[in-house]
C-alpha positions as CSV (number, residue, x, y, z in Angstrom):
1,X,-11.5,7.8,20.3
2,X,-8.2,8.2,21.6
3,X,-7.6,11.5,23.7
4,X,-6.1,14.5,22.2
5,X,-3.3,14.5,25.1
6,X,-2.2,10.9,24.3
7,X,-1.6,11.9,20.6
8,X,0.1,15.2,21.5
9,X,2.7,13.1,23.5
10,X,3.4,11.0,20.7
11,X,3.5,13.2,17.6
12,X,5.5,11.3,15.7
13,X,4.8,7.6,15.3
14,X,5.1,4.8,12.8
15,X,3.1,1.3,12.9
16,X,4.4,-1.6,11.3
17,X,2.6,-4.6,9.9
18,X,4.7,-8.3,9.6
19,X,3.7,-11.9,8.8
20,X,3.2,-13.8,12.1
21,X,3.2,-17.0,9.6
22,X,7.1,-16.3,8.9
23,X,8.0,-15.3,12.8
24,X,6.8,-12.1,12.7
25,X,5.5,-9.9,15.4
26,X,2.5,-9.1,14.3
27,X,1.8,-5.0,14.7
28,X,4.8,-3.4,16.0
29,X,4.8,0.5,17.1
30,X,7.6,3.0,16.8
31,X,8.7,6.7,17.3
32,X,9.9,8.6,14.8
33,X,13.0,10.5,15.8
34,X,12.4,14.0,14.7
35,X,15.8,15.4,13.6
36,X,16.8,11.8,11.6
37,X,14.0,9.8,11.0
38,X,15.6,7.0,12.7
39,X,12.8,4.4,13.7
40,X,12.8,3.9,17.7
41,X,10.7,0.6,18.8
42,X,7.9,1.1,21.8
43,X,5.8,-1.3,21.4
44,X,3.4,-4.2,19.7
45,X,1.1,-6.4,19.8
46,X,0.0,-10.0,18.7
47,X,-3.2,-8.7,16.7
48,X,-4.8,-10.7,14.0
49,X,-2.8,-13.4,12.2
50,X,-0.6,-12.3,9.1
51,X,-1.6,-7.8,10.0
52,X,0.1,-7.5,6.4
53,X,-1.4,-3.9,5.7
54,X,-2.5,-1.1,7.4
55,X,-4.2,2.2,7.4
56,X,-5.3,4.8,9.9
57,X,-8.4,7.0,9.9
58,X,-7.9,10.6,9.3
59,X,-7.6,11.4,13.0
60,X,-4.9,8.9,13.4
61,X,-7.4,7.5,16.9
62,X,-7.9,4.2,15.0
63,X,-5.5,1.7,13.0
64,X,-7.0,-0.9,11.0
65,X,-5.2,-4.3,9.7
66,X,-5.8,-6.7,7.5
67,X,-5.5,-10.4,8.5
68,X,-3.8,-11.9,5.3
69,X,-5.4,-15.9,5.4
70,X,-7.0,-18.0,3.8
71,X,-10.6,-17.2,5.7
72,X,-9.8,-13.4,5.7
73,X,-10.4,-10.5,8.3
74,X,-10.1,-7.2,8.9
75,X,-9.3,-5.9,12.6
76,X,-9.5,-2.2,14.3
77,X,-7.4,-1.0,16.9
78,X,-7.5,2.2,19.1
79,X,-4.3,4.5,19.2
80,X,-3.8,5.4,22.6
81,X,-0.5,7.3,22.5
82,X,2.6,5.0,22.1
83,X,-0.2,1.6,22.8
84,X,-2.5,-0.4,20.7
85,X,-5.9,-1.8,22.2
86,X,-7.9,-4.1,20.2
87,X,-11.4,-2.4,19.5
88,X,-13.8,-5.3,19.2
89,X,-13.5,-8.7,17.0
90,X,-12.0,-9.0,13.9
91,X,-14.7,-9.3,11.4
92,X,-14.5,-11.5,8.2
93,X,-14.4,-9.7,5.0
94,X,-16.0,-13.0,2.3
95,X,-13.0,-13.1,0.3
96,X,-9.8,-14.8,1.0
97,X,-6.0,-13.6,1.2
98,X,-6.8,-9.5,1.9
99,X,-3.4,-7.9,1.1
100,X,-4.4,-4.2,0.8
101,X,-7.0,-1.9,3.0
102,X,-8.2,2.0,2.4
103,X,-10.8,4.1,3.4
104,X,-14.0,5.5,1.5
105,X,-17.3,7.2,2.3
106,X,-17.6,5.9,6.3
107,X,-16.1,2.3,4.7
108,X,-13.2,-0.1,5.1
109,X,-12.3,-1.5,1.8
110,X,-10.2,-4.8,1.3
111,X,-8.3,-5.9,-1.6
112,X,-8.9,-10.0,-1.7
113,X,-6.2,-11.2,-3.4
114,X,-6.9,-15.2,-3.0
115,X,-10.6,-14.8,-4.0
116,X,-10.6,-11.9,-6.5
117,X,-13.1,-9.4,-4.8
118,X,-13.4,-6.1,-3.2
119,X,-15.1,-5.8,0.2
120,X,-16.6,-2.7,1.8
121,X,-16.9,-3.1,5.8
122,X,-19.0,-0.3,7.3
123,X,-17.6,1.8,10.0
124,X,-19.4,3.3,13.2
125,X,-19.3,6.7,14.3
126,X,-16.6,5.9,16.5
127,X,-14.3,4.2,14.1
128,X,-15.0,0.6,15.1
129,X,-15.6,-1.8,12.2
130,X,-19.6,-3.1,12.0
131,X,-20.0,-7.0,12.6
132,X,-21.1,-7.8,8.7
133,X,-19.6,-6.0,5.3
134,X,-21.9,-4.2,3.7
135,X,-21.1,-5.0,0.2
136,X,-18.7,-6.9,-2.4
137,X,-17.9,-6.6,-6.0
138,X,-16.4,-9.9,-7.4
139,X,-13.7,-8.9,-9.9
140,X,-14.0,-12.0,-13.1
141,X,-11.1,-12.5,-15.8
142,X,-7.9,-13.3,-16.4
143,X,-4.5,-13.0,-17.6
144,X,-1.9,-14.4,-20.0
145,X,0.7,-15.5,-17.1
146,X,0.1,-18.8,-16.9
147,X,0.9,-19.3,-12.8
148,X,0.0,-16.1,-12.0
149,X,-3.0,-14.6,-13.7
150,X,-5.9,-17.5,-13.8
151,X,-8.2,-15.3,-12.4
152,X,-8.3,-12.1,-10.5
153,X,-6.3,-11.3,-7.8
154,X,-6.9,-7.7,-6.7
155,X,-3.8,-6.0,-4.9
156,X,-4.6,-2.9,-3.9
157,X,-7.7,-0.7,-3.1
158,X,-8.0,3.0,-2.3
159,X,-9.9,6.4,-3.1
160,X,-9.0,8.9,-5.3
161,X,-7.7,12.1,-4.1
162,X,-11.1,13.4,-4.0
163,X,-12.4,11.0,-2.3
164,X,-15.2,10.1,-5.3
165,X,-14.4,6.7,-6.7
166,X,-12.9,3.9,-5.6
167,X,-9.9,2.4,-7.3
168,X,-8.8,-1.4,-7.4
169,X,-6.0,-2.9,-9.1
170,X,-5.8,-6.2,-10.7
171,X,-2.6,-8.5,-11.1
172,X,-4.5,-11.0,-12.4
173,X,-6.6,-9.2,-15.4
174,X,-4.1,-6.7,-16.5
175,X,-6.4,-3.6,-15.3
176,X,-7.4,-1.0,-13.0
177,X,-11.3,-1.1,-11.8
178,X,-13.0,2.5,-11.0
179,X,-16.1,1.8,-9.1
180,X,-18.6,3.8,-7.0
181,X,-20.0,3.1,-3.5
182,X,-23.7,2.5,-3.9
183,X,-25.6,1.6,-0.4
184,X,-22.3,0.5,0.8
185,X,-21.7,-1.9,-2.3
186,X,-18.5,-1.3,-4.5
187,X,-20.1,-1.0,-7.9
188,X,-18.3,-1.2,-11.4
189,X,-17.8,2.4,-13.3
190,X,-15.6,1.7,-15.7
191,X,-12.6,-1.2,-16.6
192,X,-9.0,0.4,-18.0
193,X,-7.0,-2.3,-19.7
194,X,-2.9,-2.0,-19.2
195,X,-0.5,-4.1,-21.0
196,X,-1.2,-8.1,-20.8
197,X,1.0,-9.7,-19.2
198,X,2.1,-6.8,-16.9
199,X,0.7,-7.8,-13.6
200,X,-0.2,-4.3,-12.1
201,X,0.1,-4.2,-8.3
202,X,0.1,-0.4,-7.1
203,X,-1.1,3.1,-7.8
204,X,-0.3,7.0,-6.9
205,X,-1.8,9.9,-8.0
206,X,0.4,12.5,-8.5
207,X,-0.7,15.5,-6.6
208,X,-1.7,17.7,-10.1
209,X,-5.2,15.4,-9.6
210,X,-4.3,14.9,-13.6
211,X,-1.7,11.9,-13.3
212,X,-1.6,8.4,-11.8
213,X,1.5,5.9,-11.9
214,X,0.9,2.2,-11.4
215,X,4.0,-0.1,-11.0
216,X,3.9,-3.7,-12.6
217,X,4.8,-6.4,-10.3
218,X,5.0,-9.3,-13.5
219,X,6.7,-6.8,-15.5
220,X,9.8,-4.4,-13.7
221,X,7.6,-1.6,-15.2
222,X,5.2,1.6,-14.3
223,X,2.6,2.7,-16.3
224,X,2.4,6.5,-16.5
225,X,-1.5,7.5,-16.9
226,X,-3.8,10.5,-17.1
227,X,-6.5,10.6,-14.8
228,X,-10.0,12.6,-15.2
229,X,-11.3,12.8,-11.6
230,X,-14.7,14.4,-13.1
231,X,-15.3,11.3,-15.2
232,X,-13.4,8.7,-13.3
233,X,-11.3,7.9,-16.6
234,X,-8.1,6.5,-16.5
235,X,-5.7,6.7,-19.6
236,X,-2.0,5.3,-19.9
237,X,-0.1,7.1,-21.7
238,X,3.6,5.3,-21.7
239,X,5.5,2.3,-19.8
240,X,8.6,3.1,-18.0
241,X,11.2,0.5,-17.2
242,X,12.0,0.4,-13.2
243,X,15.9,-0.9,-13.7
244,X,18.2,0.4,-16.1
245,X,19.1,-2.8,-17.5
246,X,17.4,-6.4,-17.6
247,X,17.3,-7.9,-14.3
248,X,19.8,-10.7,-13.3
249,X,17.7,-12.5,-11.5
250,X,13.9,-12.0,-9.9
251,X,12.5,-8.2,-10.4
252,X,9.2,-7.9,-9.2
253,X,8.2,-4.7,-8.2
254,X,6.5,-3.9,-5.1
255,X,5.9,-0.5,-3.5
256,X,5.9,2.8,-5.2
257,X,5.9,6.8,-3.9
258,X,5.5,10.5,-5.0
259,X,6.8,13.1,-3.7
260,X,4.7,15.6,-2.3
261,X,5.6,18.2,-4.3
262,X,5.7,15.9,-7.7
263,X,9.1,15.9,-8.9
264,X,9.9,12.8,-8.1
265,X,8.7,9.0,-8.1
266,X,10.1,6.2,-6.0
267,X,9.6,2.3,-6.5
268,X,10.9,-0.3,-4.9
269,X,11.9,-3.8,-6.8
270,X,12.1,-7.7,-4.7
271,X,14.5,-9.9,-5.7
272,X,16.7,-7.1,-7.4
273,X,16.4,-5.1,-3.8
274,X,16.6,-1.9,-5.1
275,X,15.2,1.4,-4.9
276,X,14.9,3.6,-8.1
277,X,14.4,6.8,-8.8
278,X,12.5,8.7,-11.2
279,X,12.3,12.7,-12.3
280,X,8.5,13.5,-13.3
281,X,8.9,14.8,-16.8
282,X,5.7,16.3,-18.5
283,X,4.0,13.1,-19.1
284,X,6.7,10.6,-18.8
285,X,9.3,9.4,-16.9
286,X,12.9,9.3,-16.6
287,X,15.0,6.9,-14.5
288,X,17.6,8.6,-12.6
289,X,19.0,5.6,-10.9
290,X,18.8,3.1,-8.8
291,X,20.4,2.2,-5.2
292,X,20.0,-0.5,-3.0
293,X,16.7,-1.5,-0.8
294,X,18.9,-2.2,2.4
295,X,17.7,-5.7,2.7
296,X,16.2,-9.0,1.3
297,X,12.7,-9.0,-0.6
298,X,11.1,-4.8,-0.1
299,X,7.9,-5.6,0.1
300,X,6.6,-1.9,0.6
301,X,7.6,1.1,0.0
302,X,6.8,4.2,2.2
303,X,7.3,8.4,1.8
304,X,7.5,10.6,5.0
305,X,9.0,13.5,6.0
306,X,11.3,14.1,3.3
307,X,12.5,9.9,3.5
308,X,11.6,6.9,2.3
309,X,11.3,3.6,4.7
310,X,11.5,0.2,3.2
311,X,9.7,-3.0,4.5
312,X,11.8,-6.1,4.1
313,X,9.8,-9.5,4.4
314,X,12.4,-11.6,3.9
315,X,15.9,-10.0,6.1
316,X,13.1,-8.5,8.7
317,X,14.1,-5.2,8.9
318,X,12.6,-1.8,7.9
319,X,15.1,0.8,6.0
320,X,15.2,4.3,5.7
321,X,16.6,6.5,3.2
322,X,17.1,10.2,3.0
323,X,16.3,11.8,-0.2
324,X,18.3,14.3,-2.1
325,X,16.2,17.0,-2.6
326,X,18.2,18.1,-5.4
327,X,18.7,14.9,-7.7
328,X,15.9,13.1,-5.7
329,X,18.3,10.0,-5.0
330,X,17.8,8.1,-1.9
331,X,20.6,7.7,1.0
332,X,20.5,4.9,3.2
333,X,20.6,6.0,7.0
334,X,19.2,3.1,8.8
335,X,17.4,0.5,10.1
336,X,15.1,-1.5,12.7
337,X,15.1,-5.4,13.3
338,X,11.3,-6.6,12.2
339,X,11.0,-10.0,11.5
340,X,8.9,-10.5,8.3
341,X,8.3,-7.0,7.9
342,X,5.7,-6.0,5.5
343,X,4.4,-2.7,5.5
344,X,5.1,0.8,7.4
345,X,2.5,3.9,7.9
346,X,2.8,7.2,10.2
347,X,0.5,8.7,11.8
């Protein structure tokens, strides 16, 4: 585990994930300038091919990355301050095209998006990742997108605030799957259906445990929902449009935020390159505007310290934005040159 001195030197740090396949860097790390949130570059490393996601564990000692290709990995890293060391192989995760990563229950869970399954890689007491996964569910169905939704594609996995169930979302059936872990082996609780056609990518919870928001990458939508954490029941309840207008040209939503204290809700939209803003409203939504990503192509969208950052894949760059605490608009501030940029977490 990394040493508590290290961290303390270092409190404020941002990893960055990018698409070596496109010129990317692979993991680059960065501080975080206390009084502006500017991004300040430190460091990187080669890594694993295509580190497209990451996570950290709770003590922020280990980071762990996804290897987005075709045979599929996941890799750990130890934190040592401003440095990255590898901490043992990459192991294979069975499934192809892993896009997303979270934690559960002493497990590393992988969203496959190429092969439409969840994997479950157990982790040691020290945070290093075991040599075989433990357990996968295989997602099945489809979609009525012709290109897009011939089968599952999973796009994100994660826990719920509680840290009970698992949650994965699926692009390619139109739904959100609640599982549990059983002897390390994601198993299926219950299936919640969302619009056909809509292409769900992300979800938040809001931080009343009661609410969850999932933004539509197929559709330029979110889906506002009530969540029962006791049962693991997820309800929509309405579908909010993420631009005010149609789009001119390609919309596809990508990240999306909420702010801590749950006023406000963030997305962020490729092809249009924008930000938008919503105010939380009872049970719904309401679009407050929209401003510009920054860049080309915002392929994630992270909260911290009171600002948003934006990961551009496509003008290689990650943006950051000061929000308005009053009307929760963003304000651009900056950036930092990342080629292929896909996807910044603090820690």
């Amino acid at each position: 585990m990394a040493e508590s001195g290290a961290r303390a030197r270092v409190p404020h740090r941002a990893f960055i994930g990018s698409y070596t396949a496109a010129g990317g860097p692979g993991l680059v790390t960065a501080e975080v300038r206390p009084h502006d949130g500017a991004l300040i570059r430190t460091g990187g490393l080669g890594a694993v091919p295509d580190p497209s996601y990451l996570a950290l564990s709770l003590d922020g000692d280990m980071l762990y990355a996804v290897s987005e290709t075709a045979e599929g990995a996941v890799a750990a890293y130890r934190v040592r301050g401003d440095k990255l060391e590898p901490a043992g192989p990459p192991v294979p995760v069975g499934g192809s095209g892993p896009t997303h990563l979270g934690l559960h229950a002493g497990h590393l869970l992988t969203a496959n998006y190429g092969s439409g399954s969840v994997t479950a890689v157990p982790l040691r007491p020290d945070g290093t990742l075991a040599p075989v996964p433990s357990g996968q569910l295989q997602h099945t169905g489809s979609g009525p997108h012709d290109r897009r939704q011939r089968g599952p594609h999973p796009q994100q996995v994660r826990s719920d605030p509680e840290g009970r169930w698992i949650v994965s979302v699926d692009l390619g059936t139109d739904s959100v799957r609640v599982c549990t872990l059983d002897a390390g082996v994601p198993v299926p609780h219950r299936e919640i259906a969302l619009r056909p056609g809509s292409g769900p990518r992300h979800l938040v919870f809001h931080p009343d445990g009661g609410h969850a928001y999932v933004v539509n990458e197929l559709t330029p939508t979110v889906t506002v929902c009530r969540w029962d954490s006791a049962t693991g029941a997820l309800r929509p309840l309405t579908e909010v449009p993420v631009l005010p207008g149609a789009p001119a040209g390609d919309a596809y939503p990508s990240g999306i935020v909420v702010a801590p204290d749950g006023r406000f809700v963030w997305t962020a939209t490729r092809g249009e390159d924008v930000l938008s803003a919503f105010r939380v409203e009872g049970e719904g939504l309401r679009l407050l505007g929209t401003v510009p990503s920054g860049g080309h192509w915002p392929r994630a969208l992270t909260g911290h310290g009171g600002r948003l950052y934006t990961a551009h894949e496509r003008s290689g760059d990650v943006t950051w934005f000061t929000v308005d605490a009053t009307t929760g608009l963003p304000r651009y501030d900056g950036s930092l040159a990342v080629p292929a940029a896909s996807c910044v977490i603090f820690g």
